[in-house]
C-alpha positions as CSV (number, residue, x, y, z in Angstrom):
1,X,53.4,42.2,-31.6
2,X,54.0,39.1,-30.4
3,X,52.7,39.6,-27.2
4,X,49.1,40.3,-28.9
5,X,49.1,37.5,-31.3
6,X,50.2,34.9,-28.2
7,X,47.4,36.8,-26.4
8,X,44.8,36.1,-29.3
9,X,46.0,32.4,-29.4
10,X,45.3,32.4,-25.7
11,X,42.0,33.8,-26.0
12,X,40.9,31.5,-28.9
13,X,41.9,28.9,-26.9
14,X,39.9,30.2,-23.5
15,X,36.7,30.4,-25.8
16,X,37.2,27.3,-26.8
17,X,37.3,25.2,-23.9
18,X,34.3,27.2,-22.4
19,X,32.4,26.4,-25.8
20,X,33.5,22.8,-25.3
21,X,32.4,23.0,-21.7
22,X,28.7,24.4,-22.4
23,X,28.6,21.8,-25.7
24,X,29.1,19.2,-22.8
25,X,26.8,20.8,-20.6
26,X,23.9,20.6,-23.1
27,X,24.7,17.3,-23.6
28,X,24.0,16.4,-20.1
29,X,20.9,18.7,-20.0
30,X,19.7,16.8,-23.1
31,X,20.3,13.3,-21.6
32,X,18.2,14.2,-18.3
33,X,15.4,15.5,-20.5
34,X,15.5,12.3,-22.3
35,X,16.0,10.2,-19.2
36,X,12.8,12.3,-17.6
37,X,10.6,12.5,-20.8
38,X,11.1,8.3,-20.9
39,X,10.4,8.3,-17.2
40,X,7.3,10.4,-17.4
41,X,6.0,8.1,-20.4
42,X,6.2,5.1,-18.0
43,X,4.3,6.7,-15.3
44,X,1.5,7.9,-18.2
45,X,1.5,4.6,-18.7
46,X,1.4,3.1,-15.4
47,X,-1.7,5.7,-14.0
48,X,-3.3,5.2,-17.3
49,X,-3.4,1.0,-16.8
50,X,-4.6,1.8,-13.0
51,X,-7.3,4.1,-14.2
52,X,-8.6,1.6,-16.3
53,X,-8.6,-1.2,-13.4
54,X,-9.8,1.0,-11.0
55,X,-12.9,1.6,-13.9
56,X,-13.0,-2.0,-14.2
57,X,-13.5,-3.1,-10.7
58,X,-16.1,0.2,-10.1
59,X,-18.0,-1.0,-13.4
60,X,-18.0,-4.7,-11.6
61,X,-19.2,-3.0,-8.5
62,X,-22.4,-1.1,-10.0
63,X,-23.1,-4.1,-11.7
64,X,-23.2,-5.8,-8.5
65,X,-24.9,-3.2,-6.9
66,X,-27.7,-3.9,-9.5
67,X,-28.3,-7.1,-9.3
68,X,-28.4,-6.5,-5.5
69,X,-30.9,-4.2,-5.5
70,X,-33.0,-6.2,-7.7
71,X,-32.5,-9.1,-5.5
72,X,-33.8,-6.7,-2.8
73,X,-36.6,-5.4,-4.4
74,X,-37.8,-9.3,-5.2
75,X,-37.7,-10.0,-1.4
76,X,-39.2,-6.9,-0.2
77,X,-42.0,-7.5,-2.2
78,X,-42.2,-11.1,-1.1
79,X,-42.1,-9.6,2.9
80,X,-44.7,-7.1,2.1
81,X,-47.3,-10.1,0.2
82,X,-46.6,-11.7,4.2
83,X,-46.9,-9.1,6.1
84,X,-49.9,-7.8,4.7
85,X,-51.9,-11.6,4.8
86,X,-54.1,-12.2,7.0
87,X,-54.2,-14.8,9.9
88,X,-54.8,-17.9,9.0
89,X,-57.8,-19.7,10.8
90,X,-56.1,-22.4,12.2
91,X,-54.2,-19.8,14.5
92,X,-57.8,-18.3,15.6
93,X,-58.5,-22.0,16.4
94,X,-55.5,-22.6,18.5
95,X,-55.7,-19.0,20.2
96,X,-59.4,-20.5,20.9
97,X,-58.1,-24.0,22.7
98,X,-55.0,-22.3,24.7
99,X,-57.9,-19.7,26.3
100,X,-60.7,-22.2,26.6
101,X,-57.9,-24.8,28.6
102,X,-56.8,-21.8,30.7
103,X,-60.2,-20.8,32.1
104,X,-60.9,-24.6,32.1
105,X,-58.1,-24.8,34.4
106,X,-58.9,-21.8,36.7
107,X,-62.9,-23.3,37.2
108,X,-61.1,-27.3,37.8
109,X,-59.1,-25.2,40.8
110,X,-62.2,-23.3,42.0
111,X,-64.2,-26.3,42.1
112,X,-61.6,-28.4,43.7
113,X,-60.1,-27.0,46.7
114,X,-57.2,-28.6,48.1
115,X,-57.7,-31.0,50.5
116,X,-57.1,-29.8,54.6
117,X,-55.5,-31.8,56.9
């Protein structure tokens, strides 16, 4: 009889310890899911303030982009208003003198042969 009751004792006591040993166990389980959870709310965090940088600088960049296209657009139409305008006269006149000197030149060489020795 006694062998079964120091047995029972024995027993109580082994359940014991491995209760005390899982009771630990999920105390460390629950202290890395707390550690992780308050990790994973600082990365939320973190990605969520990039994100809205990152939309800040792209919303900075389209408006930008905008204002360069405008900008464009403006000077474009300003290139086509020259390109499509006609000579001015005074470049017809000019054209005229530079044409009239050369052929004035070619008939003062004609006319005036160099002199032989």
């Amino acid at each position: 009889m006694r062998q079964r009751s120091k047995n029972k004792d024995d027993s109580t006591e082994d359940y014991e310890v491995i209760l005390k040993h899982h009771e630990d166990m999920q105390g460390k389980i629950a202290e890395e899911m707390l550690s992780m959870a308050h990790t994973l709310k600082h990365n939320s965090l973190m990605a969520s303030r990039i994100i809205k940088e990152d939309n800040k600088v792209l919303g900075d960049s389209i408006r930008a982009a905008d204002v360069n296209t405008d900008k464009l657009r403006v000077e474009s139409d300003r290139l086509a208003v020259h390109a499509h305008k006609s000579c001015s006269w005074w470049i017809w006149i000019m054209l005229a003198l530079v044409c009239a000197t050369f052929v004035w030149m070619v008939l003062f060489i004609k006319l005036n042969p160099k002199p032989r020795l």
